[in-house]
C-alpha positions in Angstrom: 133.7 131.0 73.0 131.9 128.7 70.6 128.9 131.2 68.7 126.3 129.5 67.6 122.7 130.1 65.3 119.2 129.2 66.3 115.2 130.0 65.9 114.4 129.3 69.6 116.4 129.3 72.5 114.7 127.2 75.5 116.0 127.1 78.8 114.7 124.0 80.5 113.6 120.7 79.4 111.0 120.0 81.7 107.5 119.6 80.0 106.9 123.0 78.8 110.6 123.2 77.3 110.3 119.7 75.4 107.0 119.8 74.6 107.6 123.5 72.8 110.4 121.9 71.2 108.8 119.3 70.1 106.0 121.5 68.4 108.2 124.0 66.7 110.1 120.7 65.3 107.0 119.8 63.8 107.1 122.5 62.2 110.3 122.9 60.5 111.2 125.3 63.3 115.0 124.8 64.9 115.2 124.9 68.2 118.1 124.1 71.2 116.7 123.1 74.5 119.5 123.4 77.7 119.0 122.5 80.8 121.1 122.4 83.9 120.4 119.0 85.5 121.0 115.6 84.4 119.3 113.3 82.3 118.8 111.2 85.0 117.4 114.0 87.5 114.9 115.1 84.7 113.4 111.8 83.8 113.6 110.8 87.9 111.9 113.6 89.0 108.3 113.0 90.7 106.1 115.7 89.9 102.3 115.7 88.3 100.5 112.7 87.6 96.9 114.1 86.1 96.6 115.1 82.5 93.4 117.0 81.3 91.5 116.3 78.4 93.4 118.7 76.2 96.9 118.1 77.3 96.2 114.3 76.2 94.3 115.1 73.0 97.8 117.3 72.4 100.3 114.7 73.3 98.6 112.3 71.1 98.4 115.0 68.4 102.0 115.6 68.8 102.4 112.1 68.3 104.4 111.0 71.6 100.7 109.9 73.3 101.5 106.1 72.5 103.1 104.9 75.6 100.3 107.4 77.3 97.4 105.4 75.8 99.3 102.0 76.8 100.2 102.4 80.7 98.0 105.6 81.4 94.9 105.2 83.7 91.9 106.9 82.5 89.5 108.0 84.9 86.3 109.3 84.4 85.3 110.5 88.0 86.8 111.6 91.3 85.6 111.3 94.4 85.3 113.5 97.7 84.7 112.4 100.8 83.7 114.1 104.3 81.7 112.7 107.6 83.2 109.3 106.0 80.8 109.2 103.1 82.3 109.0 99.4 80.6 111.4 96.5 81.1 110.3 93.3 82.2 113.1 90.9 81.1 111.5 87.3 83.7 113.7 85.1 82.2 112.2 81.8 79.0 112.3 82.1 79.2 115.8 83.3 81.1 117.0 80.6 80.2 115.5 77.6 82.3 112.3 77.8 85.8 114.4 78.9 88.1 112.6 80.8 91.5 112.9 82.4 94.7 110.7 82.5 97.2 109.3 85.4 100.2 109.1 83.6 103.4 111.2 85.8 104.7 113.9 84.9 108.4 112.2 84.1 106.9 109.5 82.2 105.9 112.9 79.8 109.0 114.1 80.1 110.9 110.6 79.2 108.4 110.3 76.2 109.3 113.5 74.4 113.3 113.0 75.7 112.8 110.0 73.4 111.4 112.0 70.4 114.2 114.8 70.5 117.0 112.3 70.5 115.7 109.8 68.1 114.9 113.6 66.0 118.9 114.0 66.4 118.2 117.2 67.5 120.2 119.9 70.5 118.9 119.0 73.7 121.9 119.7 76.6 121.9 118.5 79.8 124.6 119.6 82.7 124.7 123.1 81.2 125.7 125.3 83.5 126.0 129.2 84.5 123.0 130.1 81.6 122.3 133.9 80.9 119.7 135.4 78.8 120.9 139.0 76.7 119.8 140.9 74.4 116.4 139.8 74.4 115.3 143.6 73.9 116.9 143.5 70.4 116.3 141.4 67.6 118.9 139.3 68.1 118.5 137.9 71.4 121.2 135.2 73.1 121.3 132.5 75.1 124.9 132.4 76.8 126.4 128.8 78.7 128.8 126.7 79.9 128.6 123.2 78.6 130.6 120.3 79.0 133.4 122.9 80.1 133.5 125.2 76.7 131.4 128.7 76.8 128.6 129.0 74.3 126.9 132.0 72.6 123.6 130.8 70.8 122.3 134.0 68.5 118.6 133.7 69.1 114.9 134.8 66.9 113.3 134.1 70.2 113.6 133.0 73.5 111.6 130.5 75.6 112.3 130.4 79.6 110.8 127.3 80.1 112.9 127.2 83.7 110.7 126.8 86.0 110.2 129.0 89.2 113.5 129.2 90.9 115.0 129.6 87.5 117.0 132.1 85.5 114.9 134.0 83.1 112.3 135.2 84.8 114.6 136.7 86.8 116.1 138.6 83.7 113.1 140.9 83.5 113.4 144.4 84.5 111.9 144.8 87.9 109.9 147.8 86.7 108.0 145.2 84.3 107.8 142.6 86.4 104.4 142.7 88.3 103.5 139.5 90.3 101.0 138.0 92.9 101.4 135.4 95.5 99.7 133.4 98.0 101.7 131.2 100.4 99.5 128.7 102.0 99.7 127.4 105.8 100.2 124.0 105.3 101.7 121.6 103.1 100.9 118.2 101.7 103.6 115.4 103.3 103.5 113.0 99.7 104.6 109.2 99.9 104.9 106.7 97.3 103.7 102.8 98.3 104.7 99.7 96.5 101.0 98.5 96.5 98.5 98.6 94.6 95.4 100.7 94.3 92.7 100.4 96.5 90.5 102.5 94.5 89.9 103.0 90.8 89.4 106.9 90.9 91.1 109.7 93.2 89.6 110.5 96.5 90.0 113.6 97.7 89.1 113.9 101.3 88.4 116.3 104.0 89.0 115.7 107.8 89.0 117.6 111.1 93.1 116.5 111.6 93.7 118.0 107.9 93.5 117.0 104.2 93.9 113.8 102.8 94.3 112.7 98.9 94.2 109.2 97.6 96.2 108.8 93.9 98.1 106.4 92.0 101.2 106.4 89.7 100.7 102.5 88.3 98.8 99.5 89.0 101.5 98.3 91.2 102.6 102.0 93.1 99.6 103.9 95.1 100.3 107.5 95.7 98.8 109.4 99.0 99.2 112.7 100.5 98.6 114.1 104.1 97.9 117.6 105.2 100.8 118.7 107.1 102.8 122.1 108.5 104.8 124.0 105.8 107.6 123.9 108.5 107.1 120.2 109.9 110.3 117.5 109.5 110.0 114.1 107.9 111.7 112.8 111.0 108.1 114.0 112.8 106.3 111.3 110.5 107.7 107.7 111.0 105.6 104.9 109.1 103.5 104.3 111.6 102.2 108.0 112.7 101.3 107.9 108.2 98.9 104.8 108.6 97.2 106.1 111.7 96.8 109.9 110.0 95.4 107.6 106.8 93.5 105.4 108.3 91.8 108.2 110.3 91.1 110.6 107.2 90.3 108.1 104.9 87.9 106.4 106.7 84.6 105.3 105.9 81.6 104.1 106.8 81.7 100.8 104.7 85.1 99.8 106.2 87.2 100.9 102.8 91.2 101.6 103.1 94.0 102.1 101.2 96.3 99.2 100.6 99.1 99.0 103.0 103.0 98.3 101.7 106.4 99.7 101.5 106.6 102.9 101.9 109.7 103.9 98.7 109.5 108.0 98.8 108.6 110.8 101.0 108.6 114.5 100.5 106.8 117.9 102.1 105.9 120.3 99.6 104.7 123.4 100.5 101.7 125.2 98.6 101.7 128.6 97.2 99.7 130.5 94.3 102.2 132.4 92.3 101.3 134.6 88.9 103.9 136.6 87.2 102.0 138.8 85.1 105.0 139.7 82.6 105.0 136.9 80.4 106.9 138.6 77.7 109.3 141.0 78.1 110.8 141.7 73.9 111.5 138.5 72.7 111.8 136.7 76.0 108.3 134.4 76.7 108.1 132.6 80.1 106.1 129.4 80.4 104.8 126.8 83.0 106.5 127.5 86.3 108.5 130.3 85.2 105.4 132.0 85.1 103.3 130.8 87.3 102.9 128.0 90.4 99.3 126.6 91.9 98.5 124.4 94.7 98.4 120.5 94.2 94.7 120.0 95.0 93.5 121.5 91.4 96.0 119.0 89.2 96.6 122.3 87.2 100.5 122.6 86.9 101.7 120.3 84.5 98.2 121.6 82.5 98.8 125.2 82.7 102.5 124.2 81.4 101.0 122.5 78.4 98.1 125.5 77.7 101.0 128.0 77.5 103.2 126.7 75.1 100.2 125.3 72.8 99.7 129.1 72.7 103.4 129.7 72.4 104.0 127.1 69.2 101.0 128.5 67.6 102.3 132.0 67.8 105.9 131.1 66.9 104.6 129.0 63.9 102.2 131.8 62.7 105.3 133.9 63.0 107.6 131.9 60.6 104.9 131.2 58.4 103.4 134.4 57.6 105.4 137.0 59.6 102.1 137.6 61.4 103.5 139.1 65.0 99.8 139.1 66.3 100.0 136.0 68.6 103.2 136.4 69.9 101.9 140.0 70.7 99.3 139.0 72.4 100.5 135.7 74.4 100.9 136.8 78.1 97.0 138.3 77.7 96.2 135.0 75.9 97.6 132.6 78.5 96.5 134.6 81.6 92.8 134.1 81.1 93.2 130.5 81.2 96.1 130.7 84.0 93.9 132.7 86.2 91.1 130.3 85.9 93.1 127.3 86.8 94.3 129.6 89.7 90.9 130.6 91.1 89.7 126.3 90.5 92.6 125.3 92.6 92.2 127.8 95.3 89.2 127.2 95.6 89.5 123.6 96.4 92.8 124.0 98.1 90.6 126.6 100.7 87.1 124.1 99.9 89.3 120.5 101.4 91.9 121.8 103.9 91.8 122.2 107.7 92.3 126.0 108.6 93.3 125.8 112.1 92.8 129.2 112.8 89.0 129.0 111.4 86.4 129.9 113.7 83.5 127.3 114.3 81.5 129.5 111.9 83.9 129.4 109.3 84.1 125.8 109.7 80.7 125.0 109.1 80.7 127.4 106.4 83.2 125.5 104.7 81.3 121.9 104.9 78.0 123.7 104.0 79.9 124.6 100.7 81.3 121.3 100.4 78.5 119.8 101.1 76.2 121.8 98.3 79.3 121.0 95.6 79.4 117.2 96.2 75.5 116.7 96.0 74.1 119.3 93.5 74.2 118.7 89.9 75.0 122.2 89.1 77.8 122.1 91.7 79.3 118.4 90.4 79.4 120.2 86.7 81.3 123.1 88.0 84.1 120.6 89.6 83.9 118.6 86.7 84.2 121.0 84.2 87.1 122.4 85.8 88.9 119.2 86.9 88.9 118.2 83.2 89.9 121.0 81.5 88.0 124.0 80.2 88.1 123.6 76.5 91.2 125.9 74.4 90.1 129.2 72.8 91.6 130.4 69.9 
Protein backbone atom coordinates (compact mmCIF):
# COMPACT_ATOMS: atom_id res chain seq x y z
CA UNK A 1 0.00 0.00 0.00
CA UNK A 2 1.28 3.42 -1.25
CA UNK A 3 0.80 5.98 2.23
CA UNK A 4 0.46 9.22 1.42
CA UNK A 5 0.26 13.03 3.32
CA UNK A 6 -2.46 15.71 2.79
CA UNK A 7 -4.41 18.92 4.42
CA UNK A 8 -7.80 17.86 2.99
CA UNK A 9 -9.03 14.75 1.79
CA UNK A 10 -12.21 15.21 -0.69
CA UNK A 11 -14.15 12.55 -1.92
CA UNK A 12 -15.97 13.71 -5.08
CA UNK A 13 -15.30 16.11 -7.68
CA UNK A 14 -18.49 17.27 -8.46
CA UNK A 15 -19.04 21.11 -7.76
CA UNK A 16 -18.81 21.15 -4.11
CA UNK A 17 -15.54 18.90 -4.15
CA UNK A 18 -13.71 21.10 -6.92
CA UNK A 19 -14.95 24.10 -5.97
CA UNK A 20 -13.60 23.44 -2.15
CA UNK A 21 -10.47 22.50 -3.72
CA UNK A 22 -10.19 25.13 -5.59
CA UNK A 23 -10.63 27.56 -2.52
CA UNK A 24 -8.37 25.93 -0.08
CA UNK A 25 -5.66 26.15 -3.20
CA UNK A 26 -6.13 29.65 -3.10
CA UNK A 27 -5.05 29.50 -0.12
CA UNK A 28 -1.88 27.76 0.10
CA UNK A 29 -3.97 24.82 1.48
CA UNK A 30 -3.15 21.12 -0.17
CA UNK A 31 -5.74 19.20 -0.97
CA UNK A 32 -6.43 15.68 -3.09
CA UNK A 33 -9.78 15.39 -4.72
CA UNK A 34 -10.89 11.43 -5.83
CA UNK A 35 -13.58 10.57 -7.41
CA UNK A 36 -14.96 7.28 -8.75
CA UNK A 37 -16.27 8.10 -12.25
CA UNK A 38 -14.53 9.21 -15.26
CA UNK A 39 -13.57 12.37 -16.51
CA UNK A 40 -15.77 12.05 -19.12
CA UNK A 41 -18.87 11.03 -16.92
CA UNK A 42 -18.17 14.17 -14.67
CA UNK A 43 -17.92 16.78 -17.22
CA UNK A 44 -20.96 14.85 -19.37
CA UNK A 45 -23.22 14.81 -16.65
CA UNK A 46 -26.49 17.03 -17.02
CA UNK A 47 -27.48 18.34 -13.79
CA UNK A 48 -28.26 22.24 -12.69
CA UNK A 49 -28.39 24.98 -15.00
CA UNK A 50 -29.32 28.20 -12.60
CA UNK A 51 -26.62 29.95 -10.55
CA UNK A 52 -27.67 32.60 -7.87
CA UNK A 53 -26.34 35.84 -7.42
CA UNK A 54 -23.77 34.69 -4.93
CA UNK A 55 -22.57 31.43 -6.42
CA UNK A 56 -21.58 33.73 -9.56
CA UNK A 57 -20.15 36.67 -7.55
CA UNK A 58 -17.96 33.48 -6.05
CA UNK A 59 -17.05 31.75 -9.15
CA UNK A 60 -15.83 35.03 -10.57
CA UNK A 61 -14.09 35.72 -7.26
CA UNK A 62 -12.51 32.37 -7.42
CA UNK A 63 -11.40 33.40 -10.70
CA UNK A 64 -12.86 30.43 -12.96
CA UNK A 65 -16.17 32.91 -13.84
CA UNK A 66 -14.61 33.84 -17.33
CA UNK A 67 -16.14 31.35 -19.61
CA UNK A 68 -19.38 31.96 -17.13
CA UNK A 69 -19.53 35.68 -18.14
CA UNK A 70 -18.89 34.77 -21.94
CA UNK A 71 -21.58 31.88 -22.79
CA UNK A 72 -23.80 32.34 -19.52
CA UNK A 73 -27.38 33.77 -19.99
CA UNK A 74 -28.31 36.29 -17.39
CA UNK A 75 -31.75 36.65 -16.56
CA UNK A 76 -33.30 39.11 -14.58
CA UNK A 77 -36.91 37.71 -14.33
CA UNK A 78 -38.98 34.51 -14.46
CA UNK A 79 -42.14 33.94 -15.33
CA UNK A 80 -45.32 31.87 -14.08
CA UNK A 81 -47.97 31.06 -15.80
CA UNK A 82 -51.59 29.58 -14.99
CA UNK A 83 -55.32 29.97 -16.84
CA UNK A 84 -52.76 30.64 -19.93
CA UNK A 85 -51.70 34.06 -18.77
CA UNK A 86 -47.82 34.79 -18.24
CA UNK A 87 -46.68 36.86 -14.85
CA UNK A 88 -43.56 38.44 -15.15
CA UNK A 89 -41.34 37.91 -11.99
CA UNK A 90 -38.89 41.11 -12.33
CA UNK A 91 -35.85 39.47 -10.22
CA UNK A 92 -33.85 42.79 -10.39
CA UNK A 93 -35.90 45.17 -9.78
CA UNK A 94 -37.24 43.37 -6.82
CA UNK A 95 -34.03 42.84 -5.31
CA UNK A 96 -31.92 45.54 -5.81
CA UNK A 97 -30.47 44.74 -9.25
CA UNK A 98 -29.75 40.73 -8.29
CA UNK A 99 -29.77 38.46 -10.88
CA UNK A 100 -29.17 34.83 -11.69
CA UNK A 101 -27.21 32.85 -14.34
CA UNK A 102 -28.02 29.81 -16.94
CA UNK A 103 -24.83 28.37 -17.25
CA UNK A 104 -25.09 24.07 -16.49
CA UNK A 105 -23.94 22.61 -13.93
CA UNK A 106 -20.99 20.49 -15.99
CA UNK A 107 -19.96 23.52 -17.76
CA UNK A 108 -18.90 24.53 -13.73
CA UNK A 109 -17.56 21.53 -13.25
CA UNK A 110 -15.35 21.48 -16.62
CA UNK A 111 -14.34 25.12 -15.64
CA UNK A 112 -12.72 24.34 -12.32
CA UNK A 113 -11.45 20.60 -13.94
CA UNK A 114 -9.45 23.09 -16.02
CA UNK A 115 -8.09 25.10 -13.03
CA UNK A 116 -6.90 21.98 -10.96
CA UNK A 117 -5.07 20.51 -13.79
CA UNK A 118 -3.49 23.57 -15.31
CA UNK A 119 -2.67 24.08 -10.97
CA UNK A 120 -0.82 20.51 -11.54
CA UNK A 121 -2.49 19.59 -8.65
CA UNK A 122 -4.13 15.57 -7.27
CA UNK A 123 -7.42 15.30 -8.73
CA UNK A 124 -8.14 11.22 -9.44
CA UNK A 125 -10.62 9.90 -11.45
CA UNK A 126 -11.64 5.99 -11.70
CA UNK A 127 -10.81 5.53 -7.97
CA UNK A 128 -12.38 2.87 -6.78
CA UNK A 129 -13.54 0.92 -3.34
CA UNK A 130 -12.90 4.52 -1.14
CA UNK A 131 -13.22 4.35 2.69
CA UNK A 132 -13.10 7.00 5.24
CA UNK A 133 -11.16 5.99 8.91
CA UNK A 134 -10.11 7.55 11.56
CA UNK A 135 -11.90 10.57 11.15
CA UNK A 136 -12.64 10.58 15.11
CA UNK A 137 -8.77 11.04 15.66
CA UNK A 138 -6.59 13.65 14.54
CA UNK A 139 -5.27 11.89 11.98
CA UNK A 140 -8.06 10.96 9.75
CA UNK A 141 -7.58 8.80 6.27
CA UNK A 142 -8.79 8.50 3.20
CA UNK A 143 -8.19 4.76 1.89
CA UNK A 144 -8.49 3.74 -2.28
CA UNK A 145 -7.86 1.77 -5.02
CA UNK A 146 -6.47 3.75 -7.94
CA UNK A 147 -5.32 2.77 -11.18
CA UNK A 148 -4.95 -0.88 -9.54
CA UNK A 149 -2.42 0.12 -6.46
CA UNK A 150 -4.13 0.70 -2.79
CA UNK A 151 -3.67 4.07 -1.34
CA UNK A 152 -3.64 5.41 2.33
CA UNK A 153 -3.80 9.36 2.31
CA UNK A 154 -3.07 10.64 6.16
CA UNK A 155 -5.59 13.42 6.48
CA UNK A 156 -6.01 17.08 8.74
CA UNK A 157 -9.59 16.94 7.54
CA UNK A 158 -11.89 15.37 5.58
CA UNK A 159 -14.51 16.70 3.01
CA UNK A 160 -17.35 14.12 1.62
CA UNK A 161 -18.21 16.02 -1.13
CA UNK A 162 -19.95 12.60 -2.59
CA UNK A 163 -23.05 13.25 -3.19
CA UNK A 164 -26.24 11.36 -1.87
CA UNK A 165 -25.73 7.76 -2.80
CA UNK A 166 -22.14 8.17 -1.72
CA UNK A 167 -19.70 6.79 0.82
CA UNK A 168 -19.13 9.13 3.61
CA UNK A 169 -22.23 10.01 4.78
CA UNK A 170 -22.73 6.71 5.24
CA UNK A 171 -19.57 6.51 7.57
CA UNK A 172 -21.35 8.32 10.35
CA UNK A 173 -22.44 6.47 13.39
CA UNK A 174 -26.13 5.80 13.07
CA UNK A 175 -26.61 7.16 16.62
CA UNK A 176 -25.37 10.72 15.19
CA UNK A 177 -26.92 10.53 12.24
CA UNK A 178 -30.35 12.28 12.38
CA UNK A 179 -32.09 13.00 9.00
CA UNK A 180 -35.48 14.18 7.43
CA UNK A 181 -37.03 13.27 4.16
CA UNK A 182 -39.86 13.96 1.93
CA UNK A 183 -40.35 11.84 -1.16
CA UNK A 184 -42.68 13.60 -3.54
CA UNK A 185 -45.48 11.91 -5.86
CA UNK A 186 -44.37 12.73 -9.03
CA UNK A 187 -41.39 13.42 -10.98
CA UNK A 188 -40.31 15.79 -13.64
CA UNK A 189 -39.76 13.68 -17.27
CA UNK A 190 -36.61 16.33 -18.48
CA UNK A 191 -35.67 16.53 -22.39
CA UNK A 192 -33.11 18.37 -24.11
CA UNK A 193 -34.08 19.98 -27.79
CA UNK A 194 -31.68 21.08 -30.41
CA UNK A 195 -33.57 24.42 -30.89
CA UNK A 196 -33.51 27.40 -29.83
CA UNK A 197 -35.19 29.34 -27.12
CA UNK A 198 -38.50 30.48 -27.49
CA UNK A 199 -38.33 32.67 -24.59
CA UNK A 200 -35.77 34.89 -23.00
CA UNK A 201 -36.55 34.03 -19.25
CA UNK A 202 -37.86 30.61 -17.56
CA UNK A 203 -41.53 29.91 -17.41
CA UNK A 204 -42.65 28.03 -14.89
CA UNK A 205 -46.11 26.80 -15.36
CA UNK A 206 -49.05 25.32 -13.75
CA UNK A 207 -51.67 23.08 -15.37
CA UNK A 208 -54.61 20.87 -14.52
CA UNK A 209 -52.62 17.57 -16.45
CA UNK A 210 -49.41 18.55 -14.16
CA UNK A 211 -46.39 20.84 -14.06
CA UNK A 212 -44.61 22.21 -16.81
CA UNK A 213 -41.04 24.26 -16.86
CA UNK A 214 -39.70 26.08 -19.84
CA UNK A 215 -35.45 26.45 -19.54
CA UNK A 216 -32.52 26.61 -21.66
CA UNK A 217 -28.96 25.30 -21.66
CA UNK A 218 -27.53 27.58 -24.79
CA UNK A 219 -28.87 29.65 -27.48
CA UNK A 220 -28.97 26.79 -29.69
CA UNK A 221 -30.36 23.81 -26.98
CA UNK A 222 -33.93 24.63 -25.09
CA UNK A 223 -34.47 22.66 -22.08
CA UNK A 224 -38.17 21.57 -20.89
CA UNK A 225 -39.62 19.49 -18.18
CA UNK A 226 -43.08 17.67 -17.77
CA UNK A 227 -44.80 16.62 -14.58
CA UNK A 228 -44.88 13.03 -14.60
CA UNK A 229 -45.29 9.71 -12.19
CA UNK A 230 -42.22 8.78 -10.06
CA UNK A 231 -42.83 5.22 -11.40
CA UNK A 232 -43.77 6.07 -15.21
CA UNK A 233 -41.33 4.57 -18.20
CA UNK A 234 -39.79 6.62 -20.95
CA UNK A 235 -41.22 4.05 -23.32
CA UNK A 236 -44.83 5.70 -21.94
CA UNK A 237 -43.68 9.12 -23.61
CA UNK A 238 -42.88 8.86 -27.34
CA UNK A 239 -42.11 12.32 -29.17
CA UNK A 240 -45.28 12.98 -30.00
CA UNK A 241 -47.40 12.31 -26.53
CA UNK A 242 -44.14 15.39 -25.24
CA UNK A 243 -45.48 18.06 -27.80
CA UNK A 244 -49.14 17.45 -27.13
CA UNK A 245 -48.46 17.44 -22.99
CA UNK A 246 -46.27 20.92 -23.96
CA UNK A 247 -48.37 22.38 -26.19
CA UNK A 248 -51.28 21.86 -23.68
CA UNK A 249 -49.44 23.23 -20.49
CA UNK A 250 -47.69 25.81 -22.08
CA UNK A 251 -50.31 27.37 -23.70
CA UNK A 252 -51.39 30.76 -23.92
CA UNK A 253 -53.61 33.11 -24.69
CA UNK A 254 -51.44 35.08 -27.31
CA UNK A 255 -50.63 31.91 -29.24
CA UNK A 256 -46.83 31.60 -27.68
CA UNK A 257 -44.91 28.00 -27.90
CA UNK A 258 -41.83 26.54 -27.48
CA UNK A 259 -39.68 25.95 -30.46
CA UNK A 260 -40.08 22.49 -31.76
CA UNK A 261 -36.72 20.21 -32.89
CA UNK A 262 -34.86 17.17 -32.16
CA UNK A 263 -35.42 15.86 -29.18
CA UNK A 264 -31.23 14.64 -28.04
CA UNK A 265 -31.92 13.47 -24.13
CA UNK A 266 -34.54 12.21 -21.92
CA UNK A 267 -34.54 11.37 -18.33
CA UNK A 268 -37.34 10.95 -15.17
CA UNK A 269 -36.08 12.23 -12.09
CA UNK A 270 -37.87 11.82 -9.16
CA UNK A 271 -38.19 14.61 -6.39
CA UNK A 272 -37.47 14.32 -2.72
CA UNK A 273 -36.51 16.76 0.20
CA UNK A 274 -33.68 15.18 2.05
CA UNK A 275 -31.60 16.96 5.16
CA UNK A 276 -28.97 15.11 7.06
CA UNK A 277 -28.66 17.04 10.09
CA UNK A 278 -25.07 15.61 11.04
CA UNK A 279 -22.93 17.60 8.98
CA UNK A 280 -19.84 16.89 10.98
CA UNK A 281 -19.03 14.04 12.67
CA UNK A 282 -14.92 14.74 14.16
CA UNK A 283 -13.10 15.81 11.37
CA UNK A 284 -15.46 14.40 8.69
CA UNK A 285 -17.67 17.55 6.94
CA UNK A 286 -20.32 16.56 4.38
CA UNK A 287 -21.36 19.00 1.70
CA UNK A 288 -23.84 19.50 -1.19
CA UNK A 289 -25.72 16.22 -1.77
CA UNK A 290 -24.03 14.38 0.78
CA UNK A 291 -25.92 16.33 2.98
CA UNK A 292 -28.74 17.30 1.63
CA UNK A 293 -31.15 16.95 -1.72
CA UNK A 294 -34.22 19.57 -2.78
CA UNK A 295 -36.69 19.37 -5.47
CA UNK A 296 -35.86 20.89 -9.00
CA UNK A 297 -38.59 23.65 -8.98
CA UNK A 298 -36.49 25.98 -6.35
CA UNK A 299 -32.93 25.86 -8.60
CA UNK A 300 -31.45 25.39 -5.04
CA UNK A 301 -28.95 22.27 -5.44
CA UNK A 302 -26.01 23.26 -7.22
CA UNK A 303 -26.55 26.72 -4.79
CA UNK A 304 -26.78 25.03 -1.54
CA UNK A 305 -23.60 23.02 -2.86
CA UNK A 306 -21.72 26.23 -3.31
CA UNK A 307 -23.18 28.01 0.18
CA UNK A 308 -21.67 24.97 2.14
CA UNK A 309 -18.27 24.87 1.14
CA UNK A 310 -17.95 28.89 0.94
CA UNK A 311 -18.65 28.15 4.70
CA UNK A 312 -16.35 25.13 4.67
CA UNK A 313 -13.14 27.11 2.95
CA UNK A 314 -13.63 29.93 5.25
CA UNK A 315 -13.49 27.71 8.24
CA UNK A 316 -10.65 25.50 6.99
CA UNK A 317 -8.65 28.68 6.07
CA UNK A 318 -9.34 30.39 9.43
CA UNK A 319 -8.07 27.10 10.81
CA UNK A 320 -4.56 27.08 9.13
CA UNK A 321 -4.25 30.60 9.53
CA UNK A 322 -4.84 31.18 13.07
CA UNK A 323 -5.64 27.79 14.65
CA UNK A 324 -9.04 29.35 15.27
CA UNK A 325 -11.40 26.00 15.47
CA UNK A 326 -14.53 28.26 15.85
CA UNK A 327 -15.97 27.87 12.25
CA UNK A 328 -15.29 24.51 11.70
CA UNK A 329 -17.10 24.06 15.14
CA UNK A 330 -19.83 25.62 14.16
CA UNK A 331 -20.32 24.66 10.28
CA UNK A 332 -23.28 22.06 10.23
CA UNK A 333 -25.37 24.94 12.53
CA UNK A 334 -23.87 27.56 10.03
CA UNK A 335 -24.97 25.84 6.79
CA UNK A 336 -28.36 24.55 8.13
CA UNK A 337 -29.97 27.89 8.43
CA UNK A 338 -29.40 28.68 4.98
CA UNK A 339 -30.07 24.85 3.80
CA UNK A 340 -33.38 24.91 5.58
CA UNK A 341 -34.40 28.01 3.83
CA UNK A 342 -33.65 26.86 0.46
CA UNK A 343 -35.65 23.73 1.56
CA UNK A 344 -38.74 25.44 2.80
CA UNK A 345 -38.47 28.01 -0.90
CA UNK A 346 -38.42 24.99 -2.96
CA UNK A 347 -41.17 23.10 -1.28
CA UNK A 348 -43.03 25.57 -1.33
CA UNK A 349 -43.05 26.03 -4.98
CA UNK A 350 -42.59 22.37 -5.68
CA UNK A 351 -46.28 22.04 -3.50
CA UNK A 352 -47.31 26.05 -5.04
CA UNK A 353 -46.92 24.62 -9.19
CA UNK A 354 -47.66 20.87 -9.17
CA UNK A 355 -50.79 18.85 -9.75
CA UNK A 356 -51.77 16.89 -6.50
CA UNK A 357 -54.00 14.33 -7.84
CA UNK A 358 -55.32 13.35 -4.76
CA UNK A 359 -56.29 17.17 -3.81
CA UNK A 360 -59.72 17.85 -3.15
CA UNK A 361 -61.55 20.61 -5.17
CA UNK A 362 -60.95 22.79 -2.10
CA UNK A 363 -57.50 22.21 -1.96
CA UNK A 364 -57.23 23.03 -5.51
CA UNK A 365 -58.61 26.21 -5.41
CA UNK A 366 -56.67 26.87 -2.40
CA UNK A 367 -53.61 26.26 -4.22
CA UNK A 368 -54.44 28.88 -7.34
CA UNK A 369 -55.75 31.37 -4.75
CA UNK A 370 -52.10 31.25 -3.40
CA UNK A 371 -50.67 31.28 -6.73
CA UNK A 372 -52.60 33.65 -7.80
CA UNK A 373 -51.86 36.30 -4.64
CA UNK A 374 -47.79 35.44 -5.35
CA UNK A 375 -47.76 36.26 -9.10
CA UNK A 376 -49.77 39.59 -8.77
CA UNK A 377 -48.82 41.21 -5.35
CA UNK A 378 -45.72 43.12 -5.00
CA UNK A 379 -45.04 41.83 -1.57
CA UNK A 380 -45.59 38.30 -2.88
CA UNK A 381 -43.32 38.89 -6.33
CA UNK A 382 -40.39 40.17 -3.66
CA UNK A 383 -40.72 37.07 -1.68
CA UNK A 384 -40.15 34.71 -4.93
CA UNK A 385 -37.70 37.00 -6.04
CA UNK A 386 -35.70 37.28 -3.09
CA UNK A 387 -35.56 33.69 -2.79
CA UNK A 388 -35.08 32.73 -6.41
CA UNK A 389 -31.97 34.88 -6.38
CA UNK A 390 -30.37 34.10 -3.51
CA UNK A 391 -30.69 35.40 0.03
CA UNK A 392 -27.54 37.28 0.66
CA UNK A 393 -24.39 35.16 2.82
CA UNK A 394 -24.11 35.83 6.52
CA UNK A 395 -21.04 35.68 8.15
Amino acid sequence: MRTLKTQVGIVGAGPAGLLLAHLLRLEGIDAVVLEAKSRQYVEERIRAGVLEQGTIDLLNEAGVGQRMMAQGLPHTGIELLFDRQRHRIDLSELTGGRQIMVYGQHEVVKDLIHARLAASAPLLFGVEDVRVADFGSSAPKLLARHEGEEFEWTCDFIAGCDGFHGVCRDALPDSARTVFERVYPFAWLGILVKAPPASDELIYASHENGFALFSMRSPEITRLYLQCSPDDDLANWPNERIWSELDSRLATDDGWQPNVGEIIQKGITPMRSFVCETMQSGRLFLAGDAAHIVPPTGAKGMNLAVSDIRYLSRALTSYYRTGDETGLLHYSTTCLKRIWRAEHFSWWMTSMLHRFFDHSPFEQRIQRAELNYFSTSRAGRTAIAENYVGLPWTD
